[in-house]
N, C-alpha and C positions, 0 to 999 in steps of 0.2 A: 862860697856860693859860685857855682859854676857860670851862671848867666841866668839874665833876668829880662825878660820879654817883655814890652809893651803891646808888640806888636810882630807879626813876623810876616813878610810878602814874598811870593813864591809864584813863579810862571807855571801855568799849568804844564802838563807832560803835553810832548811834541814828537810826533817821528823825529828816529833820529838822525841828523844832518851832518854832514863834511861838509865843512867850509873851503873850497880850492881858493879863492881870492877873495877878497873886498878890495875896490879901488873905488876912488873918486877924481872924475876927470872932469875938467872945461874945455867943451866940444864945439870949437868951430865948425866943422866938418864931420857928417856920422853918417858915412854911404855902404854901406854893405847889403848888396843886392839880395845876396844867399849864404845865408846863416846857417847852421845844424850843429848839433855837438850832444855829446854824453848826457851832458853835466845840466841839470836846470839853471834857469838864470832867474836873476830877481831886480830889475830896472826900478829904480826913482829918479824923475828930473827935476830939478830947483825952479824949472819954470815951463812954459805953454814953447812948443814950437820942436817937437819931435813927434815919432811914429813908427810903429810898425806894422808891416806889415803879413799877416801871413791866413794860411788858407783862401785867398785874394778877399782876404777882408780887412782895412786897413784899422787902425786904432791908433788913438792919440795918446800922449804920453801926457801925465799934467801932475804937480804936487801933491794933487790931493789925492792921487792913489798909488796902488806898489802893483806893477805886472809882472808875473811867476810866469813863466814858457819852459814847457815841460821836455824834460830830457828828449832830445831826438824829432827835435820839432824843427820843421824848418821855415825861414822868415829873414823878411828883409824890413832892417833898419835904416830909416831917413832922419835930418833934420835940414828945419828950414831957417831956425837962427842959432845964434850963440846959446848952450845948454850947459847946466849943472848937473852931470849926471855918476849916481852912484850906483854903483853894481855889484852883484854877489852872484859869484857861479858857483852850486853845491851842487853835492848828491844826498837823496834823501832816500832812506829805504821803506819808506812806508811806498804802497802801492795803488794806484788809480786809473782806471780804466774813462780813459778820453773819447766820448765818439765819432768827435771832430776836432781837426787841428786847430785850437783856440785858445789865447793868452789866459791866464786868471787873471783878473782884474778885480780887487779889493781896495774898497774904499775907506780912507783913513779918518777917523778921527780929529780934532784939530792937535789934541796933542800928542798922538801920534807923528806930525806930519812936522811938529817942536820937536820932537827927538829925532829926528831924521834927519832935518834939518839943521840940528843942534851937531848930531853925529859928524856930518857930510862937513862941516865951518871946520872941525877940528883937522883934519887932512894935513892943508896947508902948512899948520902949529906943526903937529909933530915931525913933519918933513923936514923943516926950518932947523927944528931940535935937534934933528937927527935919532928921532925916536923910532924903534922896531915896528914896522907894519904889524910885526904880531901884535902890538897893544891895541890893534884895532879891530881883534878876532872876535874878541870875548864882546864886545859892542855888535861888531857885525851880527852875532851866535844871538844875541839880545835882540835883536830889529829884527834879525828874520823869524825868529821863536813869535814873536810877536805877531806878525802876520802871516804864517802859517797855522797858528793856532785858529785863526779868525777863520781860515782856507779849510782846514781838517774837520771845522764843526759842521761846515754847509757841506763839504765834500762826504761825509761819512754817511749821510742821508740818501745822495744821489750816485753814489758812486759805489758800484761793487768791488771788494779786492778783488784783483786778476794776478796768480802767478807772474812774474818777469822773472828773466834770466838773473841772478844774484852779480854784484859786481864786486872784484876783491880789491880792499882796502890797498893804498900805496900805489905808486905811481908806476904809470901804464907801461907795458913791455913796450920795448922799440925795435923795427923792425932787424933783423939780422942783417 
C-alpha cells in the first residue's frame, strides 16, 4: 500500500518567485532616505513604530499586516523605536501594472500573524546552532506564497497584465 490519505493540504498555485534573501533583524536604527532596487521586498514588524515612506505618502508598519513594494519603486524607510523586522527581497515573474507608486498592504489573519511570528522567533535558534539560512528558504517560499496568493486574487480583478522586460535567472553581471 503506497500511501493512505486522511487528508491532503496544498497551497494554492502562485507566480512564480525567487527568493534573494530572508533575514530577520532587531532594528535600532532604520534610516534610509532613498531606496530603489530590482527585486520586490516584503516587510513584517514584530511591533508599532516604523514606516515608509513613498510616493510622499507615508505608511505605518504594524504586525497585523505584510507590505509588498514592488520592484523599482522607490521609498524611504524610517523607524521611531526598537523593531522586530523580517524581510524578503524576491523576484516574481507574474506581471502587474501599478498606476501609482504604492506599497501593497495585506492584512493578516491572527494566525497568519502566529506563523510569522512563529517564523521570525526561530532566527535567533538556528544562528546559535549554526544552522544553514538555507533551512529558512523553504519557510520564507511558505509566508510569502501565503500572502501573495491573498495579493494575486484582488490583483487579477483590478490589474491588467503589462509585458515587462524578462529578467535572467542567476546573478547580476558586474561591471567590467
Amino acid at each position: 500500500m503506497p500511501s493512505e490519505h486522511l487528508a491532503i493540504y496544498q497551497l494554492p498555485p502562485a507566480p512564480p518567485v525567487e527568493i534573494l534573501c530572508c533575514h530577520y533583524a532587531l532594528l535600532r536604527t532604520w534610516d534610509y532616505p532613498d531606496l530603489t532596487a530590482p527585486y520586490w521586498r516584503w516587510y513584517w514588524v514584530d511591533r508599532p513604530g516604523a514606516s515608509i515612506t513613498l510616493g510622499g505618502k507615508r505608511f505605518e508598519l504594524v504586525p497585523e499586516q505584510v507590505v509588498l513594494i514592488p520592484a523599482n519603486t522607490p521609498f524611504a524607510a524610517h523607524n521611531r523605536s526598537d523593531i522586530g523586522f523580517l524581510y524578503i527581497h524576491f523576484f516574481v515573474e507574474a506581471v502587474y501594472k501599478q498606476p501609482d507608486p504604492a506599497p501593497v498592504v495585506l492584512p493578516l489573519a491572527a494566525g497568519q500573524v502566529r506563523l510569522i511570528r512563529d517564523f521570525a522567533s526561530r532566527f535567533p535558534e538556528l544562528e546559535r546552532e549554526g544552522v544553514s539560512p538555507l533551512f529558512s528558504l523553504p519557510m520564507a517560499f511558505v509566508t510569502l506564497r501565503f500572502t501573495m496568493r491573498a495579493w494575486t486574487k484582488r490583483s487579477s480583478l483590478s490589474r491588467p497584465n503589462i509585458p515587462m522586460p524578462s529578467r535572467t535567472r542567476g546573478s547580476p553581471k558586474q561591471p567590467a
